[in-house]
PAVEXDO-109791 format. One line per field, with one value per residue: x, y, z of N, C-alpha, C in turn; residue in one letter. Coordinates in steps of 0.05 Angstrom, whole numbers. Each point is the difference from the previous one (the first is absolute). Example, Ala and Ser with C-alpha at 12.3 -4.5 7.8 and 13.67 -1.06 7.14 Angstrom:
<recs>
nu	(264:-7) $
nv	(-114:21) $
nw	(156:-14) $
cau	(-18:16) $
cav	(24:24) $
caw	(0:1) $
cu	(18:-15) $
cv	(24:22) $
cw	(0:14) $
type	(a:s) $
</recs>
This chain:
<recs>
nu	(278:20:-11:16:0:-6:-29:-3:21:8:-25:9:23:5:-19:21:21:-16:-1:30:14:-12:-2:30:-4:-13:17:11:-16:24:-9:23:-11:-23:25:12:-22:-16:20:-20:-12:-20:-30:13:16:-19:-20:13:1:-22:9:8:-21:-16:14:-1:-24:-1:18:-5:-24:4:23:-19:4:-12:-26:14:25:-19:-25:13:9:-26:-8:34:-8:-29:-3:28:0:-15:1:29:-14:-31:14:18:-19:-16:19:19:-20:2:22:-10:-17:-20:2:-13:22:-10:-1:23:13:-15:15:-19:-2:13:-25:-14:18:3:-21:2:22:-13:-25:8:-14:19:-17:1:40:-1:-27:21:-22:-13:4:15:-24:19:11:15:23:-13:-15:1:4:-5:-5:18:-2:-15:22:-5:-31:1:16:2:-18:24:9:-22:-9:32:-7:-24:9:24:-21:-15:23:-2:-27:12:-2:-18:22:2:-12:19:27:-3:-5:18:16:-7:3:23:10:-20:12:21:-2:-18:10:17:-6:-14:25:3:-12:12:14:7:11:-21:-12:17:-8:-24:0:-1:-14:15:-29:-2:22:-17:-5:11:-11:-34:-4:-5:-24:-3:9:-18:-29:-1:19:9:-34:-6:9:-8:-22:18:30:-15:-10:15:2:-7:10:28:-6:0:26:18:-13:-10:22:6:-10:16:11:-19:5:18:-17:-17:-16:-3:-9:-8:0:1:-27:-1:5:-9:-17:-2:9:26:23:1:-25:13:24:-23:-15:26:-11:-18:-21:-4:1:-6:30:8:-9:9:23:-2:-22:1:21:-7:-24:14:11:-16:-6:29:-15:14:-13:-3:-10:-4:-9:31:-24:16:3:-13:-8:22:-5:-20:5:15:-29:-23:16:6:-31:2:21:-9:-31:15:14:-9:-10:1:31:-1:-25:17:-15:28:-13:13:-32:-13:24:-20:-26:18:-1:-3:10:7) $
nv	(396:-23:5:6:1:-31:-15:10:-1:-4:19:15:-6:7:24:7:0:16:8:7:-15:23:15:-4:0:18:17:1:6:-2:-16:3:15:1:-13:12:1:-1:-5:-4:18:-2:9:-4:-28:-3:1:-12:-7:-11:-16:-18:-7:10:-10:-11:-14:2:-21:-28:-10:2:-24:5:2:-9:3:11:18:-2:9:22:-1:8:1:12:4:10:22:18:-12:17:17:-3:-2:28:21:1:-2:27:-8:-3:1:22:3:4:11:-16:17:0:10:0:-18:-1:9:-10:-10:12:-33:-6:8:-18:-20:12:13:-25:-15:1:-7:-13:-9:-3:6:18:-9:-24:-18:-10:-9:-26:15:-11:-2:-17:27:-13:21:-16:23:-1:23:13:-17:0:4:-18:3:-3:-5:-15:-15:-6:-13:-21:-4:-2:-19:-19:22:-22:-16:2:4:-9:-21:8:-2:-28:14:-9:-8:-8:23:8:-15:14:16:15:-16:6:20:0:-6:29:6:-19:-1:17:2:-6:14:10:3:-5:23:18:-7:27:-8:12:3:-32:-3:25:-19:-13:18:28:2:-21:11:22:-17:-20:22:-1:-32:-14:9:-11:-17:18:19:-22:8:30:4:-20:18:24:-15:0:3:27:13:-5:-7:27:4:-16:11:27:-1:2:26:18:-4:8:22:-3:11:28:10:-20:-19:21:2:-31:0:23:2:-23:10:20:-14:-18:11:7:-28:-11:23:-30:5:17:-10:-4:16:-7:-33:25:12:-24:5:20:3:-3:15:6:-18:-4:14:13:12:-7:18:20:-9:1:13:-11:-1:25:1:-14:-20:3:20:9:0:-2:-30:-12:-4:-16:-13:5:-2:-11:-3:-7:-5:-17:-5:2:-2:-10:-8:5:-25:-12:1:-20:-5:-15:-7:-4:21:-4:5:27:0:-15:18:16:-6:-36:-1:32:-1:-20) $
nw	(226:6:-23:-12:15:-21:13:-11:0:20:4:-23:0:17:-18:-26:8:25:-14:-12:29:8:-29:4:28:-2:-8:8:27:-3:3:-10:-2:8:5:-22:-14:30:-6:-20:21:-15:12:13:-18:-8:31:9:-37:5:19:-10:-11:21:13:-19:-10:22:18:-31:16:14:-15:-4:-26:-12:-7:-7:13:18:-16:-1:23:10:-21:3:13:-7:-20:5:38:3:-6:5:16:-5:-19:15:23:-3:-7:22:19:-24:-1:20:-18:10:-15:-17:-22:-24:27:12:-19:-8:27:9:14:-29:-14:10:-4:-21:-10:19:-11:-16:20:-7:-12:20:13:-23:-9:28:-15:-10:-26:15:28:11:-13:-8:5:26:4:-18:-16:25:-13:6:19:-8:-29:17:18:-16:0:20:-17:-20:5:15:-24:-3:19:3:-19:0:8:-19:-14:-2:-2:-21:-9:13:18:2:-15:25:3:-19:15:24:-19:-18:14:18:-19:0:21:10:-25:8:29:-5:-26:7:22:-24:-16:17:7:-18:3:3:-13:-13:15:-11:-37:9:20:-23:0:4:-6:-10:-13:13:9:-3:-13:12:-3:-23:5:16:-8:-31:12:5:-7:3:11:-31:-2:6:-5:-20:19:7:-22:4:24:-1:-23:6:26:-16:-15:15:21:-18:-10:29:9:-15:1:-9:20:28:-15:-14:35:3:-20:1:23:-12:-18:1:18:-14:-11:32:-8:10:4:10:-4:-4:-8:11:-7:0:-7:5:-12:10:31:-6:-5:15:19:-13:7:16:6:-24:8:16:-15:-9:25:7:-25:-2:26:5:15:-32:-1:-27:2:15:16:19:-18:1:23:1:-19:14:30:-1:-8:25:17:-16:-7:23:-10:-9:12:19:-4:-8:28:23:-11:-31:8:20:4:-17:27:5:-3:-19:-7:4:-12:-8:31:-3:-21:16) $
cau	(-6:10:-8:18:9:-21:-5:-27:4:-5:-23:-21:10:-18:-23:-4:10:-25:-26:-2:-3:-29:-21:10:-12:-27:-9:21:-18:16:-14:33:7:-23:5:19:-9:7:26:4:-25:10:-8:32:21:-15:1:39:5:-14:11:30:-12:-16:35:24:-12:2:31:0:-13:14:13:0:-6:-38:-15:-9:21:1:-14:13:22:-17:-2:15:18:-16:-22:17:8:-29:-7:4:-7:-23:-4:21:-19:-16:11:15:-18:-17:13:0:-30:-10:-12:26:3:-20:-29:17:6:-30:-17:-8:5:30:2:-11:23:23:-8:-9:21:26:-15:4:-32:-4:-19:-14:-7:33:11:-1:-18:20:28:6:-28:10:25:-19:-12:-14:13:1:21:14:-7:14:-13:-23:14:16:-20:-5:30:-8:-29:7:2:-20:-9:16:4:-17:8:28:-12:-21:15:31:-10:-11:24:6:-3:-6:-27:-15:10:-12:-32:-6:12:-33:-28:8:0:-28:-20:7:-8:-25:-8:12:-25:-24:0:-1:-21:-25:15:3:27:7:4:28:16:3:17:40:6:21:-3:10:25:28:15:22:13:-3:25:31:-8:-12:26:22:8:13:21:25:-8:-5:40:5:-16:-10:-14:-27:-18:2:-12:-34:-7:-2:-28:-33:-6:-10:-20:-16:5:-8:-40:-8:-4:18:-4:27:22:7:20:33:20:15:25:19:14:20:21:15:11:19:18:13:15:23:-31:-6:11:-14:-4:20:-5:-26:-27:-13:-28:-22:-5:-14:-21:-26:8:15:-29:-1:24:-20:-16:12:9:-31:-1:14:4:30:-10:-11:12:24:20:7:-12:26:21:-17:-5:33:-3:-14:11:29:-10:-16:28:3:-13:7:23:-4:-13:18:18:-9:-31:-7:14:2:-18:-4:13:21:9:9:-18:6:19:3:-11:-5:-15:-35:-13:-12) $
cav	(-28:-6:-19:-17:-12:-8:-20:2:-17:-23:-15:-7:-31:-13:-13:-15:-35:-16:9:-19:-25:-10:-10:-28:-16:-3:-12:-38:-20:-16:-7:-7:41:1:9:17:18:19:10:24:13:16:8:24:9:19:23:8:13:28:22:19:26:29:12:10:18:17:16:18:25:27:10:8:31:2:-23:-9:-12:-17:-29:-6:-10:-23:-5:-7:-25:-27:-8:-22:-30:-5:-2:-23:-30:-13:-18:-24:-17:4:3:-21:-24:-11:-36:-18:-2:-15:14:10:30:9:-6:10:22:0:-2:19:0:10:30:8:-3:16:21:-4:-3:32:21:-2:-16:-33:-25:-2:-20:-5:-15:-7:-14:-24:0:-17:-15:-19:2:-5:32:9:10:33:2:12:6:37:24:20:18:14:27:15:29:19:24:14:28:26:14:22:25:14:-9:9:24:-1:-8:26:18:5:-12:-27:-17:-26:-2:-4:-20:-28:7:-21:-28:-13:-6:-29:-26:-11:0:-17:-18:4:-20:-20:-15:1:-14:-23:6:-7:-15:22:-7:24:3:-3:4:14:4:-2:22:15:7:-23:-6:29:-15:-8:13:27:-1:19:36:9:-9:17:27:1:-13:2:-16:-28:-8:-4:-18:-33:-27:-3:3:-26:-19:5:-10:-28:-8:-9:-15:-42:-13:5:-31:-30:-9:3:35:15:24:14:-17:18:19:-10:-10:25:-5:-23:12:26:-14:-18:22:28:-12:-29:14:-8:-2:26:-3:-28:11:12:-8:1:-9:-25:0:4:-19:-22:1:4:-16:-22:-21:-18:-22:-12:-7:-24:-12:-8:-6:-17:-20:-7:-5:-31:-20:-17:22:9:40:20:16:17:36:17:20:23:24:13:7:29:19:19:18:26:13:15:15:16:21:-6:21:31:14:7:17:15:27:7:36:0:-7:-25:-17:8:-31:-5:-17:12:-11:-16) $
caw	(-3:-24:-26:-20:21:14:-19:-17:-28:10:16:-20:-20:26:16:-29:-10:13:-22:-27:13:20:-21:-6:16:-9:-39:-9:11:16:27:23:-8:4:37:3:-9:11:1:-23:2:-31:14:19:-16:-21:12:6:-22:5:21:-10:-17:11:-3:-19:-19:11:-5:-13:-9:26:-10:-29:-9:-13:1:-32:-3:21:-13:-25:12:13:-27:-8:12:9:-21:-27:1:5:-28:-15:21:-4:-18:-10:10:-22:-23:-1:18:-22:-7:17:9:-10:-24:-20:10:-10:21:27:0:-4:17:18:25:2:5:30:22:-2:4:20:13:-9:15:34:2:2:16:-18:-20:4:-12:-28:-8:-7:3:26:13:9:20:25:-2:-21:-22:7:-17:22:22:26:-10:14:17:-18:-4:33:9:-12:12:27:-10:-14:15:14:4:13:23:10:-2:29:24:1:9:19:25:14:-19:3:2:-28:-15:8:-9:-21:12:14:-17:-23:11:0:-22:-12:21:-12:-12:9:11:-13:-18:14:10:-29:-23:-24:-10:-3:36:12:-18:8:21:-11:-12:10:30:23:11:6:35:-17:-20:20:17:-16:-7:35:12:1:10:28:-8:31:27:-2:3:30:13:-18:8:22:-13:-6:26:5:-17:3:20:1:-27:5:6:-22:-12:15:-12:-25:3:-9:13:-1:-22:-18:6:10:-22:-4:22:-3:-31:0:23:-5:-18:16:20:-21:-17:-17:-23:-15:-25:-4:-26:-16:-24:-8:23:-23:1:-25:-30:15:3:-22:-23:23:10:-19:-10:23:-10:-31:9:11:-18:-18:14:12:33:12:28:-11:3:26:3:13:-13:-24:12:-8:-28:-16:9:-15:-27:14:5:-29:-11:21:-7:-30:2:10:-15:-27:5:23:15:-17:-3:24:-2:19:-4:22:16:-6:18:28:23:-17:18:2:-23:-4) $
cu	(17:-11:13:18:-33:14:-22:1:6:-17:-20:9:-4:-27:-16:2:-16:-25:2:-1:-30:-7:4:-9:-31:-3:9:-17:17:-1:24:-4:-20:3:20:-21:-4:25:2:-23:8:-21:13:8:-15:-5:26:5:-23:13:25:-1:-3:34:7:-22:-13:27:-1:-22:13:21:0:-17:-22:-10:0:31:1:-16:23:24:-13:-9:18:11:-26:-8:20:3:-38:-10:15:0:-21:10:12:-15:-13:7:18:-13:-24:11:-9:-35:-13:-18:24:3:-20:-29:14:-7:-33:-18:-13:22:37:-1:-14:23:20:-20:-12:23:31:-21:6:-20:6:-13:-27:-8:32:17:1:-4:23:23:-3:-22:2:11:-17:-13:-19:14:15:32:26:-20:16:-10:-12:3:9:-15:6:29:-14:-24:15:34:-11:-6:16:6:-25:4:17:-7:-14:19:22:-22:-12:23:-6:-14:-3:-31:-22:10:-24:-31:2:5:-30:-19:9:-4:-35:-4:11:-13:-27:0:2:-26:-20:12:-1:-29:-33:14:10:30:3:8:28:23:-2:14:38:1:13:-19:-1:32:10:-6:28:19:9:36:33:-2:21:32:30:-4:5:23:14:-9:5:35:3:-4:-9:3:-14:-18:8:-7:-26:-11:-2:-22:-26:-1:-3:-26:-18:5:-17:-33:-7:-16:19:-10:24:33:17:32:19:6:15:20:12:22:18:12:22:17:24:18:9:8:13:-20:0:4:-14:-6:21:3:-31:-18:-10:-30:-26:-4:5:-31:-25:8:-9:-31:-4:25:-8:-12:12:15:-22:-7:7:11:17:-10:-11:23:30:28:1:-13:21:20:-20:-5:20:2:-18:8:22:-5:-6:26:9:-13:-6:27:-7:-15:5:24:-16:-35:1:19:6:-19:-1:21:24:10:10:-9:13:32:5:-15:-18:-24:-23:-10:-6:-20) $
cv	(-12:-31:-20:-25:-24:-30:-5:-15:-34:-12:3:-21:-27:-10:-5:-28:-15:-1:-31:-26:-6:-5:-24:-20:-1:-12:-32:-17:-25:-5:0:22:5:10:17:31:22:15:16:15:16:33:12:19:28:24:8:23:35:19:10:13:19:8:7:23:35:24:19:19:27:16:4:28:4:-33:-18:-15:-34:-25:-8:-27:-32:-12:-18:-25:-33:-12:-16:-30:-13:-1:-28:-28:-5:-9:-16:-29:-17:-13:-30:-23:-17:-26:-20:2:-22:10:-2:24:12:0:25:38:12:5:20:10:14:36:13:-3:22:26:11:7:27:28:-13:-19:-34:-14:3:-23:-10:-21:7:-12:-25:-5:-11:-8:-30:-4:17:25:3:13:31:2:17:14:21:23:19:20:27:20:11:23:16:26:22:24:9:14:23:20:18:-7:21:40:1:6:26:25:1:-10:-19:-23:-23:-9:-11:-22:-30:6:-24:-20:-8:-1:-14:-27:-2:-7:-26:-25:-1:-7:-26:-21:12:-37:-30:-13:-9:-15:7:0:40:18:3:17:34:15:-2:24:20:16:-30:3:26:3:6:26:27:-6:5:27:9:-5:16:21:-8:-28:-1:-13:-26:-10:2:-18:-29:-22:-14:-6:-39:-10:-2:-13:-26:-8:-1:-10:-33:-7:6:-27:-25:1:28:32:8:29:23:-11:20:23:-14:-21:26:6:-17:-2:19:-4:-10:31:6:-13:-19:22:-16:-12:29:-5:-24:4:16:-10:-4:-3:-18:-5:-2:-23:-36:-1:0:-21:-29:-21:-10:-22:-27:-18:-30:-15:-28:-16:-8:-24:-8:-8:-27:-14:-12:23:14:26:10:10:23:24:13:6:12:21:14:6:30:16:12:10:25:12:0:18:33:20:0:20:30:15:30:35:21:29:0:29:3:-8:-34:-3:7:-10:-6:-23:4:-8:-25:-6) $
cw	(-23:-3:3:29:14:-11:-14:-34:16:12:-28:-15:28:2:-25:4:31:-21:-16:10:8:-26:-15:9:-8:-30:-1:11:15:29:26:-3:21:32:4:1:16:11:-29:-11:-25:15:11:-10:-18:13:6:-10:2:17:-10:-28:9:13:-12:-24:20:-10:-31:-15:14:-16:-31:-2:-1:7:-39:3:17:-9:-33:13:7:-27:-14:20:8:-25:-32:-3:2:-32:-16:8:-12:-36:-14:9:-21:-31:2:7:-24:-7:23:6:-16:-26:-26:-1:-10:5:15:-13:-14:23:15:24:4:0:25:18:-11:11:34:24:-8:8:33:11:-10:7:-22:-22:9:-29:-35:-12:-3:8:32:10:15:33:27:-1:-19:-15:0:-11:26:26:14:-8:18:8:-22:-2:27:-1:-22:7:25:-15:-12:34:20:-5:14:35:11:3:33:27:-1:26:35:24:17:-22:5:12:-31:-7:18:2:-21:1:8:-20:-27:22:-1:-25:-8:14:-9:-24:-1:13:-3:-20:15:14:-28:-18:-24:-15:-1:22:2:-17:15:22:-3:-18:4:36:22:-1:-8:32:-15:-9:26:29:-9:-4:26:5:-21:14:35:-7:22:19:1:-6:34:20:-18:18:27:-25:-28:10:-1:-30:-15:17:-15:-28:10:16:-20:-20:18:-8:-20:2:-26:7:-4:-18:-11:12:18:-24:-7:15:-2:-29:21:13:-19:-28:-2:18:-24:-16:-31:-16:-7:-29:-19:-34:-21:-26:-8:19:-18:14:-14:-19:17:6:-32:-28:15:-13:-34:0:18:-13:-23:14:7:-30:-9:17:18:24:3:16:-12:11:21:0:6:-18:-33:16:2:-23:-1:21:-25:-28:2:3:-24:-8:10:-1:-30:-4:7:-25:-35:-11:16:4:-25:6:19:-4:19:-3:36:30:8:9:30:21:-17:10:-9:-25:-6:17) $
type	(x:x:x:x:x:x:x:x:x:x:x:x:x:x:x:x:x:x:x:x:x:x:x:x:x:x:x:x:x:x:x:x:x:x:x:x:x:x:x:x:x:x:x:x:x:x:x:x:x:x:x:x:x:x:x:x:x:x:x:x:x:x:x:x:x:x:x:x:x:x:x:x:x:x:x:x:x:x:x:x:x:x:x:x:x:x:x:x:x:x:x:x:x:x:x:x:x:x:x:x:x:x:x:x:x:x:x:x:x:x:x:x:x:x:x:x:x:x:x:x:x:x:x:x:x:x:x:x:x:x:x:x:x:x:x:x:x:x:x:x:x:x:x:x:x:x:x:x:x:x:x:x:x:x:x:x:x:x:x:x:x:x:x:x:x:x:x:x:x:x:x:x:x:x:x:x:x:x:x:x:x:x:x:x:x:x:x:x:x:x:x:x:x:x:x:x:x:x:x:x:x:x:x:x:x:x:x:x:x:x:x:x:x:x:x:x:x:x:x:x:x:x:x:x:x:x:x:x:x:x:x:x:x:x:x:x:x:x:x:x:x:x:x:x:x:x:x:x:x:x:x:x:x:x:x:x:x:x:x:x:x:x:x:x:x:x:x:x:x:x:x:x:x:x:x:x:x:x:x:x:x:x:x:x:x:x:x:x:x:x:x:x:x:x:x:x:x:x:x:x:x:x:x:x:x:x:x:x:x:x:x:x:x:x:x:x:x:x:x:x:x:x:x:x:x:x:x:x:x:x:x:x:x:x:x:x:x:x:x:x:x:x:x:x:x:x:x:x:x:x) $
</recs>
């Protein structure tokens, strides 16, 4: 199986920069925005990313030595640009809270948001005392976060996965065990939470067993790799099918496993998207910089009427763009173990 021959650094700066537009569209509240929106399902885009996690973090769990070497790798590459988002947050956004600093850095609520959110536990305390209360989104300081606990829990969990599945021969019996009883456990909360009116219900169901559908299909689609090359584009077809009728009344059954045929389709074809990632993976640091910069965008007013949204959403794209190439060479790249592994597929580590 060769790696290193995909597009995988172009469908993650792909379905980044669908992320950072759909939330654009939501945070700014701009009403000319409002009809573009389903054309930038930030929801997709996010499971997308799951699936092409369980690819690639598969690959390198497989290929590594031990289990200590493998969270050491997964460590190094989520937690340096994670760690300095929450507190640079934390710290820089004080100028812009309605407190003084000495209310601001006194406050409870700033050590509940740092100690909440550098555990992975955002939906604990999303805001910072005094800070964007004003602005449509409310005060939520970075809404993408979320996703961050779900990859995370799903490498702690893959070596017990990748353990189970080494041990049995027809692996695709366990892959669509667990596929059915994530889609039950998610559809079920889902409609308990709709059903009693339980906010908790829902926050439970977005947790890593509602989306390793998701992970179990990037599982699935590296140990039958050769079949899904043989046959991608019957298994495209089929998958474009039931993703649009599941879109048309609102299913998510088989979403999971033909947005997965459509991801890897698109992977393993468009040769001249291999080289897509030669000046960095900025992904990440798009994705996890993007929803505050938003935010202060919202805040300082740039979206009133006196001023062109379009062209202000052009500056802050090309803001986000940079902060994702810095982020990149200036954080994550710094930290990441370059050893022979790493230049030999350098796909799998990320």
């Amino acid at each position: 199986m060769n790696l290193r021959h995909n597009n995988f650094d172009f469908l993650r700066i792909f379905f980044a920069f669908i992320v950072v537009i759909g939330h654009l569209i939501i945070i700014s509240g701009v009403d000319e925005f409002i009809r573009i929106l389903p054309y930038f399902n930030t929801y997709i885009s996010v499971t997308a990313f799951f699936i092409i996690s369980g690819f690639l973090i598969t690959s390198s769990y497989l290929r590594t030595n031990s289990i200590k070497l493998y969270l050491k790798k997964r460590a190094q590459r989520i937690l340096p640009a994670y760690i300095f988002v929450i507190l640079i947050s934390g710290l820089l956004l004080s100028f812009f809270s309605q407190y003084s600093f000495s209310e601001y850095f006194s406050n409870y609520g700033l050590y509940r948001y740092l100690a909440a959110n550098l555990t992975f536990l955002n939906f604990i305390e999303p805001c910072l005392p005094g800070v964007f209360v004003g602005n449509n989104y409310n005060c939520v300081v970075n809404g993408a976060l979320w996703t961050l606990k779900i990859e995370v829990c799903f490498y702690l969990v893959i070596p017990i996965l990748i353990s189970i599945t080494q041990r049995i021969n027809k692996k695709y019996v366990l892959f669509i065990a667990i596929y059915c009883a994530s889609i039950l456990y998610k559809n079920l909360l889902e409609h308990f939470s709709v059903q009693h009116e339980v906010v908790l219900y829902a926050i439970l169901g977005r947790q890593l067993p509602g989306f390793l559908s998701y992970f179990i299909c990037g599982i699935a689609c590296y140990y039958y790799y050769d079949y899904f090359i043989q046959h991608k584009n019957k298994l495209l077809i089929l998958g474009l099918f039931l993703f649009t009728i599941e879109r048309i009344i609102d299913w998510e059954i088989f979403t999971p496993f033909a947005l997965s045929l459509i991801v890897f389709t698109i992977a393993f074809s468009i040769k001249k998207l291999n080289n897509f990632g030669k000046f960095g993976d900025i992904s990440y640091g798009i994705y996890i910089f993007h929803f505050p910069i938003i935010q202060l965008a919202v805040y300082f007013g740039f979206f009133e009427p006196q001023y062109n949204p379009y062209l202000i959403s052009f500056f802050i794209i090309i803001i986000v763009l940079l902060t994702g190439f810095l982020s990149w060479h200036l954080i994550e790249k710094p930290f990441l173990n370059r050893n022979k592994f790493t230049k030999a597929y350098p796909a799998a580590l990320k």
